[in-house]
C-alpha positions as CSV (number, residue, x, y, z in Angstrom):
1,X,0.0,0.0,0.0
2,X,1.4,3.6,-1.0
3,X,2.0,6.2,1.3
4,X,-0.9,8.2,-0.3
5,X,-3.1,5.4,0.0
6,X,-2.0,4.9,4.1
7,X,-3.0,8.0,4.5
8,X,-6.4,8.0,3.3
9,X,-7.0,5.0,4.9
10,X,-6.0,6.5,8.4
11,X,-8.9,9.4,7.2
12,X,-12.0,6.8,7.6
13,X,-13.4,4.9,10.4
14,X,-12.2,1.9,11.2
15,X,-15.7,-0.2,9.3
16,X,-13.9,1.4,6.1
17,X,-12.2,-1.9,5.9
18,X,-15.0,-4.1,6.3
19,X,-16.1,-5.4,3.3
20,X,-19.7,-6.3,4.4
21,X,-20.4,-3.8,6.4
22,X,-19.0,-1.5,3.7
23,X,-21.1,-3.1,0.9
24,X,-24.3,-2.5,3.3
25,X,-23.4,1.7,4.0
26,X,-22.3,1.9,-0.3
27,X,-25.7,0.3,-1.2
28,X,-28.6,2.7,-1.8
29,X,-31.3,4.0,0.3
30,X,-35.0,2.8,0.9
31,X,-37.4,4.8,-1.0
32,X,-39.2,5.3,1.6
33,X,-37.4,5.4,5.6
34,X,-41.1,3.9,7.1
35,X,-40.0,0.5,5.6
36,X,-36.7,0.3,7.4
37,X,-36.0,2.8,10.1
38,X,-32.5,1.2,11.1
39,X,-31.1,1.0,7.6
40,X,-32.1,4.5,6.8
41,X,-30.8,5.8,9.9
42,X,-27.5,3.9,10.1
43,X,-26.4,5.1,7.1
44,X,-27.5,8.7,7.8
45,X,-25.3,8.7,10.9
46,X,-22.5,7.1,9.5
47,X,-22.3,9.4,6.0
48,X,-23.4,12.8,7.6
49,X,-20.4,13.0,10.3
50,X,-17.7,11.7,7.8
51,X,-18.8,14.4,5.1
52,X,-18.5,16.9,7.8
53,X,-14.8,16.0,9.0
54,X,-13.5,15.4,5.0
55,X,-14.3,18.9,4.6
56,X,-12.7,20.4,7.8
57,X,-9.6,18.5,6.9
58,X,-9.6,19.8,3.6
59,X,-9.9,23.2,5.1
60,X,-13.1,23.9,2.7
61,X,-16.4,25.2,4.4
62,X,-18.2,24.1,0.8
63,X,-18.3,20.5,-1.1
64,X,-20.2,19.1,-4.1
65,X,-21.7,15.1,-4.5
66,X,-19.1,15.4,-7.3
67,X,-16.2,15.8,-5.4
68,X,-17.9,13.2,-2.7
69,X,-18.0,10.4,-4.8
70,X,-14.5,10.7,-5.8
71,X,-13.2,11.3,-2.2
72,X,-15.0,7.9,-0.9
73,X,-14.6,5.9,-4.4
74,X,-13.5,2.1,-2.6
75,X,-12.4,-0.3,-4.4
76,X,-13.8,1.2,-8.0
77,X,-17.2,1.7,-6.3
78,X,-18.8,5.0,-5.2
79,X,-21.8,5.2,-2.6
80,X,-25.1,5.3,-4.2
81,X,-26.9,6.8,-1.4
82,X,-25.2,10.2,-1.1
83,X,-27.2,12.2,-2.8
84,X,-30.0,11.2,-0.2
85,X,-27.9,12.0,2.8
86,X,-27.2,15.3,1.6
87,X,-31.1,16.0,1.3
88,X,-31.2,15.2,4.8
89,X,-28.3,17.1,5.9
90,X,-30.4,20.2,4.4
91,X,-33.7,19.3,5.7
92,X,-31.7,18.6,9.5
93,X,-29.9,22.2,8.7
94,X,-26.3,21.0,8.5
95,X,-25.6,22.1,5.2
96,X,-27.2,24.4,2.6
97,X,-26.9,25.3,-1.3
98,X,-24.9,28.0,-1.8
99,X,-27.3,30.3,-3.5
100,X,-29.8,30.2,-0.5
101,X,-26.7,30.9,1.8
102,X,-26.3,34.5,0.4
103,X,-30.2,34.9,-0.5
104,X,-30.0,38.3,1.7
105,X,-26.3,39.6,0.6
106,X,-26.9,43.8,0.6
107,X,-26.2,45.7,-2.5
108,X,-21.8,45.7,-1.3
109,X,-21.8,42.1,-1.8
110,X,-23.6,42.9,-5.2
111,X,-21.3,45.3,-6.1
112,X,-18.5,43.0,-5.5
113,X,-20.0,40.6,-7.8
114,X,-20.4,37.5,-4.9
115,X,-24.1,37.4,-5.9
116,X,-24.0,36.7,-9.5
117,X,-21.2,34.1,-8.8
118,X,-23.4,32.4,-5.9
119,X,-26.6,32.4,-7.8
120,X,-25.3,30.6,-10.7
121,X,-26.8,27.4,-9.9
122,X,-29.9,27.0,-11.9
123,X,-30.0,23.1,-12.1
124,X,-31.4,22.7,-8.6
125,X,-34.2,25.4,-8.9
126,X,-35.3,23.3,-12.1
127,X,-35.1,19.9,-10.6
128,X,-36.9,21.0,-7.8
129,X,-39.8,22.8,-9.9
130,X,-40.1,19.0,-12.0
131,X,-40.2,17.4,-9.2
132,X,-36.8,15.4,-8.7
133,X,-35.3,14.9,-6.0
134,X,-31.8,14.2,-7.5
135,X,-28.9,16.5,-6.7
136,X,-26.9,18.0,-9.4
137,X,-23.5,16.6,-9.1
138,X,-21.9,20.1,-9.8
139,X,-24.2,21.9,-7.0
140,X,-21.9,23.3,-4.6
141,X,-23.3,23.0,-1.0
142,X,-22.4,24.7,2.5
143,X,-21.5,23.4,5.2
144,X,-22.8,25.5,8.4
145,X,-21.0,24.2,11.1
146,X,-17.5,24.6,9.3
147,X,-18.4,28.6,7.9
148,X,-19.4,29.3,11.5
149,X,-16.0,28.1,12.7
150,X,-14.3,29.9,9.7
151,X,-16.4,33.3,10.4
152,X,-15.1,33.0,14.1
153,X,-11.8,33.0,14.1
154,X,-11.6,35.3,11.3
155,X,-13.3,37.5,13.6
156,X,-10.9,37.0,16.7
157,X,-7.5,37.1,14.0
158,X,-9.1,41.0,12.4
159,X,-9.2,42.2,16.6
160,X,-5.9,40.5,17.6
161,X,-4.0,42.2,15.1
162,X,-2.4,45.6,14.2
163,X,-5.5,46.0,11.7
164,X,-7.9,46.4,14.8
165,X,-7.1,50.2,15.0
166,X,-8.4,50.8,11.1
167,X,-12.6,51.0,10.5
168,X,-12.0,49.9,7.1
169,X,-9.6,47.3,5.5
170,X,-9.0,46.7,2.2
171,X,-9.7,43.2,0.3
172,X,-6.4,42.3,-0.3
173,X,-5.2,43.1,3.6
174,X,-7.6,41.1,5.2
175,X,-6.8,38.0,2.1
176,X,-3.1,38.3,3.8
177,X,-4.6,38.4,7.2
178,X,-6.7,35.2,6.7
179,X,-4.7,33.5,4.8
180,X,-3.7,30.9,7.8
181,X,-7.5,30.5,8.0
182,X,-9.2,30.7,4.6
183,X,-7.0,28.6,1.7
184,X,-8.9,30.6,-1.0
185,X,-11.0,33.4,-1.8
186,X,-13.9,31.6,-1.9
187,X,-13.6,30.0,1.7
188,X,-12.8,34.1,2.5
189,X,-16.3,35.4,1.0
190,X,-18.8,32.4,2.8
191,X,-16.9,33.4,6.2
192,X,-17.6,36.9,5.5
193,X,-21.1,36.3,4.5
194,X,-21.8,34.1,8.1
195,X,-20.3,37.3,9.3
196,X,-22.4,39.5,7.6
197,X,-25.7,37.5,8.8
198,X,-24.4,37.4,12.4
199,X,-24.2,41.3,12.2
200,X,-20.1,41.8,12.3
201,X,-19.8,42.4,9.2
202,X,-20.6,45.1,5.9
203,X,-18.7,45.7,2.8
204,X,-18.4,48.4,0.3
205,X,-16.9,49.0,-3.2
206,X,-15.5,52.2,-3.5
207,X,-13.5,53.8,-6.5
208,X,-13.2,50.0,-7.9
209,X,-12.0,48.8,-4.3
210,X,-13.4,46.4,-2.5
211,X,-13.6,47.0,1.6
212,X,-14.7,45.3,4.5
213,X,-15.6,46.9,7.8
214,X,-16.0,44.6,11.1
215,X,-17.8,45.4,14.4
216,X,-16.2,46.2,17.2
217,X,-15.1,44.7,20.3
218,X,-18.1,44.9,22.9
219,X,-20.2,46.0,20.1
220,X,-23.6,43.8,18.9
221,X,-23.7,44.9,15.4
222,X,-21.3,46.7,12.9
223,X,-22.5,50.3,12.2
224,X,-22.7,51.2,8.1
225,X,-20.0,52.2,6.1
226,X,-19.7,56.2,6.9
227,X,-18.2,59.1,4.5
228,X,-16.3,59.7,7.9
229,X,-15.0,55.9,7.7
230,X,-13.8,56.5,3.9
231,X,-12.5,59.9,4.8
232,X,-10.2,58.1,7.3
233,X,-9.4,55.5,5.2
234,X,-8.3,57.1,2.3
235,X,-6.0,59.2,5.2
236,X,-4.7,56.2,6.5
237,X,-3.6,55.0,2.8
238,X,-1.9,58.4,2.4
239,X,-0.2,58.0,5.5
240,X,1.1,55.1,4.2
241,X,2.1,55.7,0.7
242,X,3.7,58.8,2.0
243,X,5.4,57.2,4.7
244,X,7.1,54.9,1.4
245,X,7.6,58.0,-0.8
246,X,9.8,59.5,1.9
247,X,11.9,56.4,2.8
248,X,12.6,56.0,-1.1
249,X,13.9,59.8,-1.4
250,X,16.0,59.3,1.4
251,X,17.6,56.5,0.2
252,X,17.7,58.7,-3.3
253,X,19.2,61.4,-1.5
254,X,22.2,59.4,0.6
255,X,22.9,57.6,-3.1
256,X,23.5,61.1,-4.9
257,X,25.9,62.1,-2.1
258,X,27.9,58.9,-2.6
259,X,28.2,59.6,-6.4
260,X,29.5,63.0,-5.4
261,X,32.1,61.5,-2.9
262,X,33.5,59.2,-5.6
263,X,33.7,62.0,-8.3
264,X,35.3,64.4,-6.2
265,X,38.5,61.2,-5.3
266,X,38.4,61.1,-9.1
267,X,38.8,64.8,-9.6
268,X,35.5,65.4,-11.0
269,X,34.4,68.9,-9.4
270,X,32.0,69.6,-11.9
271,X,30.1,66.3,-11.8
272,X,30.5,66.2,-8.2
273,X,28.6,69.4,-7.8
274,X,26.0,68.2,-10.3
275,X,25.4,65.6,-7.8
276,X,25.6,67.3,-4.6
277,X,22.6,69.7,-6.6
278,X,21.0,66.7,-7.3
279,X,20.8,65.7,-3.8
280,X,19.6,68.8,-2.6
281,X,16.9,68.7,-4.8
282,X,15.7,65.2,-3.6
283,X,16.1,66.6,0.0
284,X,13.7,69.0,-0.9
285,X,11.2,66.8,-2.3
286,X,11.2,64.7,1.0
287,X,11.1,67.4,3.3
288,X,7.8,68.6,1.6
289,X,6.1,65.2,1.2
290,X,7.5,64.9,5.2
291,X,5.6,67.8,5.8
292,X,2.4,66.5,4.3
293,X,3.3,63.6,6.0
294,X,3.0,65.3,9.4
295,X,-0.4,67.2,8.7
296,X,-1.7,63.5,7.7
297,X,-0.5,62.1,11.3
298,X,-1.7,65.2,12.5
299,X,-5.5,64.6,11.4
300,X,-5.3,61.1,12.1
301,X,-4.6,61.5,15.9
302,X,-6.9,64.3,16.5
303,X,-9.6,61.9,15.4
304,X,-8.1,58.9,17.3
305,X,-8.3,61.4,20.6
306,X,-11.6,62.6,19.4
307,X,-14.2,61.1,21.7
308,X,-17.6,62.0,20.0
309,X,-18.9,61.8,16.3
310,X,-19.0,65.5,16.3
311,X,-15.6,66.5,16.9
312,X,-14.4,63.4,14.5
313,X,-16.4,64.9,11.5
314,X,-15.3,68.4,12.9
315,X,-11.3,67.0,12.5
316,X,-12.2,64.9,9.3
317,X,-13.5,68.4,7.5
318,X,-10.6,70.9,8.6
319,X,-8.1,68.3,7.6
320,X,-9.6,67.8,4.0
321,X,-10.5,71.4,3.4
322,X,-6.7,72.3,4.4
323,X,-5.4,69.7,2.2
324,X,-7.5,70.5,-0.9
325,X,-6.5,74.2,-0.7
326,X,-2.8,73.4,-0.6
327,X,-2.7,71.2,-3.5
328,X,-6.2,72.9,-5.5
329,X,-4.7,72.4,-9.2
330,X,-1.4,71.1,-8.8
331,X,-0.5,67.8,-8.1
332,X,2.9,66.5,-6.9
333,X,3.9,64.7,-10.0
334,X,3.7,67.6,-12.1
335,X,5.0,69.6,-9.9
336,X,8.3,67.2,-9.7
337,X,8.9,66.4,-12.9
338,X,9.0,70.1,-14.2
339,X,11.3,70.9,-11.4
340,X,13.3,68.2,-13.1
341,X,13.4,69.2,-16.4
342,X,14.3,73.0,-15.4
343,X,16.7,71.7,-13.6
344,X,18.5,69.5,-16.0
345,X,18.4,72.0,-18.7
346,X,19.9,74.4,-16.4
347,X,23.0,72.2,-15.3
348,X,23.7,71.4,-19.1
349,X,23.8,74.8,-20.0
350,X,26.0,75.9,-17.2
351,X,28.3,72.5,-17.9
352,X,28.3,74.2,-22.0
353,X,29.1,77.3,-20.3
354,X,32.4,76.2,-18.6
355,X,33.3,74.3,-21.5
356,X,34.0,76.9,-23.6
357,X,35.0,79.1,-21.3
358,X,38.0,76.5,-20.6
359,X,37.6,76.9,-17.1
360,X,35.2,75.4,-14.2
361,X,32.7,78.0,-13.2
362,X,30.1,77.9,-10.9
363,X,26.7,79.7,-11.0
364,X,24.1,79.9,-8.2
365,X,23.1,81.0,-4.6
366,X,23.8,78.2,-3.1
367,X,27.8,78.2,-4.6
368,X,29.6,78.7,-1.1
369,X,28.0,76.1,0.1
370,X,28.6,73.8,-2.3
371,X,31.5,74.3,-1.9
372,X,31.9,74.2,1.6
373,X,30.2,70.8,1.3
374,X,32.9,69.5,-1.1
375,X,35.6,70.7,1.0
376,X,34.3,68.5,3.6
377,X,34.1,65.6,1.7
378,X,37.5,66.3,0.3
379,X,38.5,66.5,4.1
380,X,36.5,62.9,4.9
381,X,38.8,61.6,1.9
382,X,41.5,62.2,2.9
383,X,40.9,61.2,6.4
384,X,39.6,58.0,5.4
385,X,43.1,57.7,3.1
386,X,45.9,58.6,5.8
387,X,48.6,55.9,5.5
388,X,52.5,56.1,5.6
389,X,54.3,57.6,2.7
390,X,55.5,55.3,0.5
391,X,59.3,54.2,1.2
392,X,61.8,54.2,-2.1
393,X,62.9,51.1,-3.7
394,X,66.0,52.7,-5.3
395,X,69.6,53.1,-3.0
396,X,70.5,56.6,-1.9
397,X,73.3,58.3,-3.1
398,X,76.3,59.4,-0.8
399,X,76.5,63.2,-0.2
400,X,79.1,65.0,-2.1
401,X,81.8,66.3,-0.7
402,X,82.2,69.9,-0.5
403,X,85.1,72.5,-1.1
404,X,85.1,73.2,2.1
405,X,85.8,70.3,3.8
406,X,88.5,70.0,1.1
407,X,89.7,72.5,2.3
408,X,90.1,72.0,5.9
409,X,91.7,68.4,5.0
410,X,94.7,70.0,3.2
411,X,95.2,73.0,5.6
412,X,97.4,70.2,7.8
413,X,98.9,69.0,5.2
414,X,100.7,72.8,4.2
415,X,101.0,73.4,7.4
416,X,103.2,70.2,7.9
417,X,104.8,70.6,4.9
418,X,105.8,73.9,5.7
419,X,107.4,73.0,9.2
């Protein structure tokens, strides 16, 4: 027996082996349950449980008499009497189609598109009109007591975690969030749906997004998605993507300075400057986006302190009215980008400039401290390259003698002469 096989096995009950008693729970069911109360019965309780624990295994809340038949195919042979144990599984509450689970899904989860994709079954509505009681193989059932336990600890994962503090979260947040708990997008939206009938939860779609917005701890019902609650989510995204703009022209910034530091060891003034302007430039940028930054923060506590509805909608206004004044008509990309290109046609001219001139010339307020700033790094340099001056490989000459020591050499020698 494979590995595979050992562990399906170790899945069922221990009758799974059993031939007989097998042959009896595969075999199909009474017509009608008056004629044989035991048999009926028996295999009720021994199908319903087992369908419930594949799934929970399988980490699905939903299953079709499809994929049933295929998970307890033994020996070549499926069970014929499925199909009538679901039935009663509906009728006892324990499971239920998927289209009448989100009969009463409000107009967000209609805008998000869930209802079209849970209505889609139309063979059971027909069936059930003729008369049949067959279920469609394809008819994709849910299973309550596994949603419930889905919806729950989604619940208790959204208020054990940083994202508690936010009124709205975005799709794709709480997909990360619950992605230890719900394997697929599907599992997601039935938990939120048991959370939407059980009051916790409402969504939205706004500008093509898709949000979700839970109750709160201590409350009994979630409260409707607010203009206040998108005002201070579309702050709290702003936050962010500022927060990332300004870590990105820092980094920008530091890099530019680098470049400078290597062209001025190289004894490239001119590009050096061109990237010390470069980085001032960028340092600008951040410290305006920082500033925005700080009037977002600033709007966000106030209506984290603020303990009443009126002075949140009071904060909410005088932050939005200040920021559409400041940037009424302009917007920062623009606004950058011709900077930019100002700039750059500036710094070629002025390189032209020097060029002809046969000299390195330097236009601009801020030339002193340019310079200054080179200076330093010329200082760093050379600071950061202090070693021992190199030692010669050739011999030294001997020093020349001079007349004068000639000299007093053959003064003696007269003198001794002389005598």
């Amino acid at each position: 027996m494979t590995v595979s096989a050992q562990k399906r096995d170790a899945c069922f009950p221990l009758d799974w082996e059993d031939d007989e008693r097998m042959s009896f729970l595969f075999s199909a069911f009474k017509e009608n349950r008056d004629v044989d109360c035991s048999d009926w019965d028996g295999k009720i309780d021994f199908w319903s449980p087992l369908i419930i624990d594949h799934c929970r295994r399988r980490g699905s809340v939903c299953v079709s008499l499809q994929d049933l038949n295929e998970s307890f195919r033994r020996k070549g042979t499926v069970p014929l009497g499925l199909s009538t144990v679901i039935q009663s599984m509906i009728r006892g509450g324990k499971v239920q189609k998927e289209s009448d689970f989100a009969t009463n899904v409000d107009s967000g989860w209609l805008s998000w598109g869930v209802g079209l994709l849970l209505v889609r079954p139309l063979k059971w509505t027909l069936s059930a009109l003729l008369g049949s009681g067959r279920v469609p193989l394809e008819e994709m059932f849910v299973v309550i007591e596994l949603v419930k336990e889905k919806a729950a600890a989604l619940l208790a994962a959204y208020r054990g975690s940083p994202l508690a503090v936010h009124s709205l979260l975005s799709f794709q947040e709480l997909r990360a969030l619950s992605s230890h708990i719900c394997s697929d997008e599907s599992t997601l939206c039935m938990a939120l749906l048991q959370l939407q009938r059980e009051k916790h939860v409402t969504v939205s779609l706004h500008e093509g997004e898709k949000l979700v917005k839970f109750s709160l701890a201590g409350q009994g019902r979630v409260s409707p998605v607010s203009e206040v609650d998108l005002g201070i989510y579309q702050l709290q995204r702003s936050e962010k993507l500022l927060e990332e703009r300004v870590e990105v022209l820092g980094q920008e910034a530091e890099k530019c300075k680098q470049q400078a530091k290597s062209l001025l060891k190289e004894g490239k003034k001119t590009q050096a400057l061109r990237c010390l302007r470069g980085s001032k430039r960028v340092e600008k940028k951040a410290d305006r986006l920082f500033a925005q930054l700080e009037t977002v923060k600033g709007i966000l506590d106030r209506i984290a302190n603020s303990q009443t509805d009126r002075l949140v909608m009071q904060a909410y206004q005088a932050g939005v009215a200040a920021l559409r004044i400041s940037l009424k008509g302009v917007t920062v990309e623009r606004a950058e980008n011709l900077v930019d290109q100002i700039q750059e046609l500036c710094d070629t001219q002025d390189e032209v400039n020097q060029t002809l001139a046969g000299g390195v010339l330097d236009s601009g307020d801020d030339s002193e401290e340019l310079e200054e700033e080179l200076k330093s790094l010329l200082e760093n340099t050379i600071l950061d390259n202090d070693v021992l001056p190199v030692v010669p490989t050739h011999p030294l000459s001997p020093p020349r003698k001079t007349a004068v020591a000639r000299g007093s050499i053959s003064a003696p020698r007269r003198l001794e002469s002389a005598q």
